[in-house]
C-alpha positions in Angstrom: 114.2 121.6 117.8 112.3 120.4 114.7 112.2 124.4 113.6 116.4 124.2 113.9 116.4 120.6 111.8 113.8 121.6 108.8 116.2 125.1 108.3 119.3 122.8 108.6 117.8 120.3 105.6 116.6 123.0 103.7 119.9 125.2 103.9 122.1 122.4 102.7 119.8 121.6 99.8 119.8 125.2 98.8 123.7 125.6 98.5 125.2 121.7 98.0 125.2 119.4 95.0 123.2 116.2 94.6 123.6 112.6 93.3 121.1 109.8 93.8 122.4 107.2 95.5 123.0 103.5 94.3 120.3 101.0 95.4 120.6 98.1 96.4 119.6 94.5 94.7 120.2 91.5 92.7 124.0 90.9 92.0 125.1 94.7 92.0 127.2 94.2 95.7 128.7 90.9 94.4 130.1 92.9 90.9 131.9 95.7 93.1 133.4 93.2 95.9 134.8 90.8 92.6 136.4 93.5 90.7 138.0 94.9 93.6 139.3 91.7 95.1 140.7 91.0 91.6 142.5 94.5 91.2 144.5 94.2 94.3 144.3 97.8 95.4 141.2 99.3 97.2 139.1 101.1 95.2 139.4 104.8 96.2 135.2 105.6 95.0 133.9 104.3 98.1 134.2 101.9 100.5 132.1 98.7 100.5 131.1 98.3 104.7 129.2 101.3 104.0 126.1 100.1 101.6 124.4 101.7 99.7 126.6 103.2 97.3 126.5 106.2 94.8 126.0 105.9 91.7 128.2 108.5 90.2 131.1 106.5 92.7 130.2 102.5 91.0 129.7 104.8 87.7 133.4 106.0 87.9 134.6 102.3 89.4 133.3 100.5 86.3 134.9 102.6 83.6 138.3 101.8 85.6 137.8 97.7 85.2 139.6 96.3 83.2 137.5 92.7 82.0 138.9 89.5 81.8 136.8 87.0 80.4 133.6 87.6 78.1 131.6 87.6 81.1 133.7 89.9 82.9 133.2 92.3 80.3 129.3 91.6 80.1 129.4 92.9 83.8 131.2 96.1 83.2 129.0 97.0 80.4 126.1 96.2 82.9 127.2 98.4 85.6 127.7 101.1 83.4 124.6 101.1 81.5 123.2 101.0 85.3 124.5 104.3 85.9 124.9 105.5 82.8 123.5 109.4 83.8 127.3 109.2 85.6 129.3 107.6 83.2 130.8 108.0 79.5 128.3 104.9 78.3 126.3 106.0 75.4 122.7 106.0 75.0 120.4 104.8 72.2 118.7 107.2 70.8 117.6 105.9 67.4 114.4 104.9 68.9 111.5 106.4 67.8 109.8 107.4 71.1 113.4 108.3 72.4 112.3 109.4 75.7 110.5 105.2 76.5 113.4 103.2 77.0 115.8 105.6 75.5 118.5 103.1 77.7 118.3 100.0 78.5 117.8 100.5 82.5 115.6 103.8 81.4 111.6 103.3 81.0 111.2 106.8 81.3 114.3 109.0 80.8 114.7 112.7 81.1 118.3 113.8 80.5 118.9 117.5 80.3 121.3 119.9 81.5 119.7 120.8 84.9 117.3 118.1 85.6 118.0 114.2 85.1 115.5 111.8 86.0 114.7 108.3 85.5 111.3 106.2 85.6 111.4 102.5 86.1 108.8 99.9 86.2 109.4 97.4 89.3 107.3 93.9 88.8 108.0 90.5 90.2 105.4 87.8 89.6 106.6 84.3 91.1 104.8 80.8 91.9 106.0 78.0 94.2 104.9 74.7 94.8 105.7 72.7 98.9 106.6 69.2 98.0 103.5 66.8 100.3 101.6 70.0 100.8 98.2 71.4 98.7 99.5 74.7 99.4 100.7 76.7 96.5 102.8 79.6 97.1 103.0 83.0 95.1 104.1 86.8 94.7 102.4 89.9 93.2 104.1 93.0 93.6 104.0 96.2 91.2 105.4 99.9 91.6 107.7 102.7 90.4 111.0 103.5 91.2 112.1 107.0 90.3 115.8 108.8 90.6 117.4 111.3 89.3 119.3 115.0 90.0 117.9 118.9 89.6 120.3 121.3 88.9 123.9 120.0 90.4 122.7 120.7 93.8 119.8 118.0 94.5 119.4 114.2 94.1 116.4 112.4 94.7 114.8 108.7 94.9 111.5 107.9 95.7 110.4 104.1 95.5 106.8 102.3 96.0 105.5 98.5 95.9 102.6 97.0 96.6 102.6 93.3 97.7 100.7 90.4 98.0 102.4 87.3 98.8 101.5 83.9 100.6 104.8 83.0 102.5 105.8 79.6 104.0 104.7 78.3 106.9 107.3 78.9 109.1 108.0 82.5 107.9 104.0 82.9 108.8 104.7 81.5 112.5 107.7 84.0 112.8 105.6 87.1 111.7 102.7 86.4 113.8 104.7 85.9 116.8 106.2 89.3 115.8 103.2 90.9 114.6 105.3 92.3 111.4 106.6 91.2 108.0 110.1 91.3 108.4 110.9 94.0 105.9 108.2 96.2 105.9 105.0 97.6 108.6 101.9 96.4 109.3 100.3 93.8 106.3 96.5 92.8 106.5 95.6 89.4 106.0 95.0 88.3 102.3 92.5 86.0 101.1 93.6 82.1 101.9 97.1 83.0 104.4 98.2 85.5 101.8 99.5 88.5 102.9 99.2 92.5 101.3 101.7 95.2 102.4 103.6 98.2 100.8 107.4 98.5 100.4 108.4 102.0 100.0 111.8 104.8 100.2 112.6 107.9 99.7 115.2 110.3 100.2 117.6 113.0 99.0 121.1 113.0 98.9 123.1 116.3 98.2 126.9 117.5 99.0 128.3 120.9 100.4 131.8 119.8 99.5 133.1 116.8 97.4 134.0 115.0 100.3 130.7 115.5 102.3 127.8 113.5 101.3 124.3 114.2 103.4 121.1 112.2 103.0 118.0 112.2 104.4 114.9 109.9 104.3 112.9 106.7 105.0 115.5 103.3 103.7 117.5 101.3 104.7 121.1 101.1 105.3 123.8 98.4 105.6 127.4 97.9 107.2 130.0 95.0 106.9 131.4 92.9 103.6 129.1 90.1 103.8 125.8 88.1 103.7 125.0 88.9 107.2 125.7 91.9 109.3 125.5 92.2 113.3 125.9 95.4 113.4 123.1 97.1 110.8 121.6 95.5 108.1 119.0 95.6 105.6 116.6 93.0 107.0 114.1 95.1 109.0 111.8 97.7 107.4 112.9 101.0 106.0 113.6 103.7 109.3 113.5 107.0 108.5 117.0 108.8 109.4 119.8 111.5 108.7 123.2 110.5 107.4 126.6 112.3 107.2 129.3 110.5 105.3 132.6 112.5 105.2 135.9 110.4 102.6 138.7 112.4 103.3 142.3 110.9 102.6 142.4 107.2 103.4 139.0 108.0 106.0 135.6 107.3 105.7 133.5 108.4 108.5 129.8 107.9 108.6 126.9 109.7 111.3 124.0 108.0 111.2 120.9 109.4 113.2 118.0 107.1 113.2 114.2 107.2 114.1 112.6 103.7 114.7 109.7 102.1 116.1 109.0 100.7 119.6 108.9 97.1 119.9 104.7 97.9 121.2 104.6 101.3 119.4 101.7 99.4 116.9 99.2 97.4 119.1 95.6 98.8 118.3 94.5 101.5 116.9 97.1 104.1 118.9 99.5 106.3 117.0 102.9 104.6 116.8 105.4 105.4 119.4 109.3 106.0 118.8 113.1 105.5 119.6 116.1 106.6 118.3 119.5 105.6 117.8 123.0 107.5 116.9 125.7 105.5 115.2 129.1 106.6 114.1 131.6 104.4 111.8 135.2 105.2 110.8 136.9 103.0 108.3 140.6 103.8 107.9 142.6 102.1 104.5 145.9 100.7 105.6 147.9 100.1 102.6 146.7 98.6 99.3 144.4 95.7 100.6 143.3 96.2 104.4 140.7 98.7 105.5 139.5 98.3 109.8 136.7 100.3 111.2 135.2 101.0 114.8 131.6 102.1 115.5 129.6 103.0 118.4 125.7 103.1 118.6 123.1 104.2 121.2 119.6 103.5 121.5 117.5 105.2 123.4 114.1 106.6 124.0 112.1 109.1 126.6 109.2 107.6 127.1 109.3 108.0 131.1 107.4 110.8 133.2 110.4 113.0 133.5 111.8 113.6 129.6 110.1 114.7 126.7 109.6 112.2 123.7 112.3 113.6 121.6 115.8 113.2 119.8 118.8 113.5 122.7 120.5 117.1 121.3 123.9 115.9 122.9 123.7 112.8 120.5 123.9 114.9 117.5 127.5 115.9 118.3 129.4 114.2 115.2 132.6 113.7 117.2 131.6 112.7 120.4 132.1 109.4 122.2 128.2 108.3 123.2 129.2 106.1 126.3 130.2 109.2 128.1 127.8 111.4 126.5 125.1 109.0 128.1 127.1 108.4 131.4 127.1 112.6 132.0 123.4 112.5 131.2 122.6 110.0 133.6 121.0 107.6 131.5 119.8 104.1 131.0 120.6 104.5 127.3 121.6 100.8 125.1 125.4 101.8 124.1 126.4 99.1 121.9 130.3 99.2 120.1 132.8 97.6 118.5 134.9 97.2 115.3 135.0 95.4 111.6 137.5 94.6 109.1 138.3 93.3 105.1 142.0 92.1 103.6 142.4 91.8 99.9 145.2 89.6 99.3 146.5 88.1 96.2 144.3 89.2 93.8 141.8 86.1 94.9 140.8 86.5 98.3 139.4 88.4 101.0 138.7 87.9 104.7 136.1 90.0 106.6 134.5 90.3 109.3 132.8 92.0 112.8 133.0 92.0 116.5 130.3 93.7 118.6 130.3 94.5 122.1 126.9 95.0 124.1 128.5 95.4 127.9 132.3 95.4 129.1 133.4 94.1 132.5 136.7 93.8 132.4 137.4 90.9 134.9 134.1 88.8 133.9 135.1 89.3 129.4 139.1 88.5 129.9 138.2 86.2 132.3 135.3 84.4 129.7 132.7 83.5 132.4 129.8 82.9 132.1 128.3 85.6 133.3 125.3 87.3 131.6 126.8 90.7 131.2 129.5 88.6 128.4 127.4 90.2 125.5 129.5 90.0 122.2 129.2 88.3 119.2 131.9 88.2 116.0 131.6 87.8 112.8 134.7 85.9 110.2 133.7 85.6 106.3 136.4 84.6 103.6 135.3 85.6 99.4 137.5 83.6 96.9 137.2 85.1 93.1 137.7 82.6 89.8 137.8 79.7 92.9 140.4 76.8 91.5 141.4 79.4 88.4 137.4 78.7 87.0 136.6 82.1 85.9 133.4 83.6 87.5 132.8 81.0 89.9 132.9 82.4 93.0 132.5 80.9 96.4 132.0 83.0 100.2 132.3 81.0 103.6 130.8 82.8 106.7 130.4 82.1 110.4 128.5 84.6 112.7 128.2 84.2 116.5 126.1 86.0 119.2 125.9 85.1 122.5 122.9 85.9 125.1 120.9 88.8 125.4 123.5 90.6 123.3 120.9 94.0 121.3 118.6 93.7 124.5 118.3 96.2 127.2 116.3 96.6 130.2 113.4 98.0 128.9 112.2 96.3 125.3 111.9 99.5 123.8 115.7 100.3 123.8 116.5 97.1 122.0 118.6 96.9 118.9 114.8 96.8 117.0 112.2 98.2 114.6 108.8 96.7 114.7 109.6 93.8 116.2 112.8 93.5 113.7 116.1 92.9 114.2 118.2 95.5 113.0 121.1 93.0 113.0 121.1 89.4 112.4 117.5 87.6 111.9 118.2 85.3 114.2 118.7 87.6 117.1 121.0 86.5 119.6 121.9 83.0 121.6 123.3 81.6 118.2 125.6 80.6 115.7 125.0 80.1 112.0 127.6 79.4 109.0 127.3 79.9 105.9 128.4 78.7 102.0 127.4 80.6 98.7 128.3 79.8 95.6 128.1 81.8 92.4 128.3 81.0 88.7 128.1 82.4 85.3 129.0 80.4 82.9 127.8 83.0 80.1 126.6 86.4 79.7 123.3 86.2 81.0 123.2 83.0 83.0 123.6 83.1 86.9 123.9 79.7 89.0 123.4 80.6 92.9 123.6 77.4 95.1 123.3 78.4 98.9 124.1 76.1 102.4 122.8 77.2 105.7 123.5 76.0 108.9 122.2 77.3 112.8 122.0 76.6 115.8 120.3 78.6 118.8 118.7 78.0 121.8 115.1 79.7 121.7 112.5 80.2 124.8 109.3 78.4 124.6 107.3 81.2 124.6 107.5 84.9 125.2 106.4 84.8 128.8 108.3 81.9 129.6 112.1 81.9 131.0 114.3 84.3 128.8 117.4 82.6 127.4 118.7 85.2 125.4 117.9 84.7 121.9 114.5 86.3 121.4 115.6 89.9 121.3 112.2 91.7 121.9 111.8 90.8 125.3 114.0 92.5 127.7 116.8 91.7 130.3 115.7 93.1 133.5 114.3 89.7 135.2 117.3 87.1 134.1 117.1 84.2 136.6 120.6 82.3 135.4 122.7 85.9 135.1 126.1 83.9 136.7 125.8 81.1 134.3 124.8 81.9 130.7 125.8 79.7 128.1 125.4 79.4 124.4 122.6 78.0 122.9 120.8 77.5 126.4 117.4 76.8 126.4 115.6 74.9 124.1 118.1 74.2 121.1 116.8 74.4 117.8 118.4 73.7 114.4 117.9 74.9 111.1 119.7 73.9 107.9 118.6 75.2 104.6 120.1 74.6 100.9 118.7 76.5 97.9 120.0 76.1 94.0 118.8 79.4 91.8 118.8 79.9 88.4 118.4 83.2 86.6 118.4 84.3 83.1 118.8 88.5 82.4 116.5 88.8 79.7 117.1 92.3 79.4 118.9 94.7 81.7 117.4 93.6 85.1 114.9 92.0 84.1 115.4 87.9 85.1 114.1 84.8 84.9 114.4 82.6 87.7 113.6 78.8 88.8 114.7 77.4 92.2 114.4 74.8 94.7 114.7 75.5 98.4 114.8 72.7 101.2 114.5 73.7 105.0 114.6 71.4 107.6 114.3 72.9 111.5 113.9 70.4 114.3 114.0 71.1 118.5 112.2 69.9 121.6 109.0 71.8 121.0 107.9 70.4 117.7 108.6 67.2 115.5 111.2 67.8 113.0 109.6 70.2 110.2 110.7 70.0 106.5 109.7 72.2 103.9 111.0 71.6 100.2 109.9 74.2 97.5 110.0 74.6 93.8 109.9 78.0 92.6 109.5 79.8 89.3 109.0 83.2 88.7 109.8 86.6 86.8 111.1 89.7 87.8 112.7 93.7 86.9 114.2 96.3 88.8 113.6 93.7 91.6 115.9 91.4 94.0 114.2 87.7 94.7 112.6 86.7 98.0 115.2 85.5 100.8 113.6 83.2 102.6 116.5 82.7 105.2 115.2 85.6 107.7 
């Protein structure tokens, strides 16, 4: 089987062309979603649930804009410097030493006929101070990012960082219950609660056809229109995976075949041991504004006596539908589905969301008991552009809802997980959380980000306690309440968060930020906790530390 796969990768990148894909970070999502909102018409490039982009698609998207304000126009100029090896943007070549910063977004910039490639530095140096705490909080993290094409058949990326950071306490509480830093492996301890830990990615991306795009790697990947996602999103460490994404007519259809991590695949010293998961999305354009999609995942693993530790063949199938794959196999298998959804209308506004699907009993979900087999959870998000005719202040309102043991399966290791990390929503399950960002740029360079976070969700005391649902790395076989489970039961904790972030682009990704953060979390287990922070810091080629996970 892994003879059959190598020959399959190795084939296509013989005979199909290349891009390197868009990456993810800082603003860049926010751009696309404006300037399509404000054109009233879907972009035909690509279609924004399925993250990341190309570059050579947000390349041809940005030479299509047409700017209205000075700012406006400072962001078009930006995304197409960003991506300039796929668009008509000039680059400066007067400097001596053409090849070292030959571009603004270029450190290192080889652009010939049959091979492209581009060399970036990626450094983000930041310092915060806890207000009534001696504790003095920081970030180190250096590495390379390199992209580029070979020929018109190949596209690469390869990316590398090495950490060291000394989180908050109640992010340090989270990852030593979960023996992980949410976002990467295994980090060793450093010096006085610091942490030290690599980020890295890399993949290749090529195309048999125009319509075809194949990639395959170790990243991550996203799907929905906003801040959160409950069905994948790019919280958890990088995966390594397979993707097929076909855009043909007013379809996108994506195949996404995923190698992950057991929830205890990394106590000791052992080798690590593995799951998979198979997900298919179709998005389907309805008009000028609306686009609706329906996915499907499985997770599984064959970790038992009686199978091989191996990829499921029938799961490869690109146009299959999993739930009877994995009924005619006789499985235990976690089938999880569902569908998602984004309206553009009036050139100002658009309304998004999710709704997933972990089990379906017909009588017990029409019915809405309270029974523990009621897995689902929705998300609803509304984006308003130039909000009360103020150009480029933008405002997002979102609401996302889970109910009980929703990602969790019998056995741990066929949760919806990777290390110990959700691979949906940070919070798990057992919960709901809303959401308000605002975004400002009053000039060129200056970026106002004011965020308001609130959640609720009832939490278990401990992981060997009673299990109410919202820790999803314990499993579902020994429910005691299964007739009457009810949002937020168990212990009911709160936590509201508002942040206000300032940056200043220096030069072309390359910010300075300042920020204050306030967290206050309260339940039965501890006394109410508050934790205010004042931040400073400096970054390029780097996105800022989100410290609602």
């Amino acid at each position: 089987m892994r003879i059959s796969i190598s020959f399959f990768l190795c084939l296509y990148c013989i005979l199909s062309f290349g891009q390197s894909p868009y990456s993810s970070g800082f603003f860049n999502y926010h751009l696309t979603d404006r300037y399509e909102i404000q054109s009233n018409e879907l972009t035909t490039e690509f279609y924004t649930g399925i993250k990341p982009y190309r570059r050579d698609a947000v390349g041809q998207f940005a030479e299509n804009l047409k700017p209205s304000s000075t700012q406006d126009n400072f962001n078009k100029n930006y995304l197409l410097t960003d991506n300039n090896l796929f668009t008509s943007a000039p680059l400066n070549t007067k400097r001596e030493f053409k090849k070292i910063y030959a571009s603004e977004n270029s450190f290192f910039l080889v652009n010939e006929d049959r091979f492209k490639a581009i060399l970036n530095p990626v450094i983000g140096f930041s310092g915060a101070i806890i207000a009534d705490d001696s504790t003095r909080l920081y970030r180190n993290s250096r590495g390379v990012e390199l992209r580029g094409n070979i020929g018109n058949k190949v596209g690469f990326y390869s990316y590398a960082l090495e950490n060291q950071v000394r989180f908050p306490e109640f992010l340090n509480e989270k990852y030593d219950a979960n023996g992980s830093v949410t976002g990467t492996t295994l980090a060793k301890k450093f010096k006085d609660k610091g942490r030290d830990f690599f980020n890295v990615a890399g993949h290749i991306t090529f195309s048999p056809i125009e319509e075809i795009t194949v990639q395959f790697g170790h990243d991550k990947n996203f799907i929905g229109n906003g801040y959160r996602s409950l069905i994948l999103s790019n919280d958890a460490t990088p995966n390594t995976f397979l993707k097929l994404n076909t855009k043909a007519w007013k379809f996108n259809y994506m195949n996404l075949y995923s190698l992950h991590t057991d929830s205890k695949g990394f106590d000791g010293n052992s080798p690590t041991r593995r799951k998979y998961s198979a997900l298919h999305h179709l998005s389907l354009n309805l008009g000028k504004n609306l686009t609706l999609g329906v996915w499907e995942n499985v997770i599984f693993d064959r970790q038992d006596s009686l199978e091989t530790d191996r990829f499921e063949v029938d799961y490869f199938n690109p146009l299959i539908f999993y739930r009877a794959v994995e009924h005619g196999l006789n499985s235990s298998d976690n089938i999880l589905l569902g569908m998602d959804w984004k309206w553009n209308f009036l050139s100002r506004f658009s309304f998004y969301g999710q709704f997933v699907l972990d089990e379906f009993i017909k009588d017990d979900f029409f019915s809405a008991t309270t029974s523990w087999v009621n897995k689902w959870g929705y998300q609803a998000g509304l984006k308003y552009i130039n909000v009360g005719g103020v150009n480029n202040l933008d405002a997002q309102f979102e609401i996302n809802q889970v109910r009980p043991h929703v990602y969790t399966h019998y056995s741990p290791s066929q949760n919806w997980i990777h290390y110990n990390q959700s691979l949906a929503h940070p919070l798990g399950a057992n919960f709901r959380e809303a959401t308000t960002i605002i975004r400002y740029q009053p000039t060129n360079r200056l970026f106002i980000d004011a965020r308001y976070s609130f959640s609720k969700q009832g939490i278990d005391t401990n992981k060997t306690t009673t299990n109410f649902g919202g820790d999803i790395t314990r499993g579902n076989r020994n429910i005691t309440n299964k007739d009457n489970v009810t949002l937020f039961q168990g212990i009911e904790n709160t936590i509201s968060t508002i942040s206000l972030d300032v940056s200043y682009m220096i030069w072309h990704n390359l910010f300075a930020d300042a920020g204050v953060f306030i967290r206050n979390q309260s339940n039965a287990l501890t006394s109410a906790d508050q934790t205010i922070m004042f931040r400073l810091g400096m970054r390029l080629n780097l996105a800022a530390i989100d410290y609602r996970q």
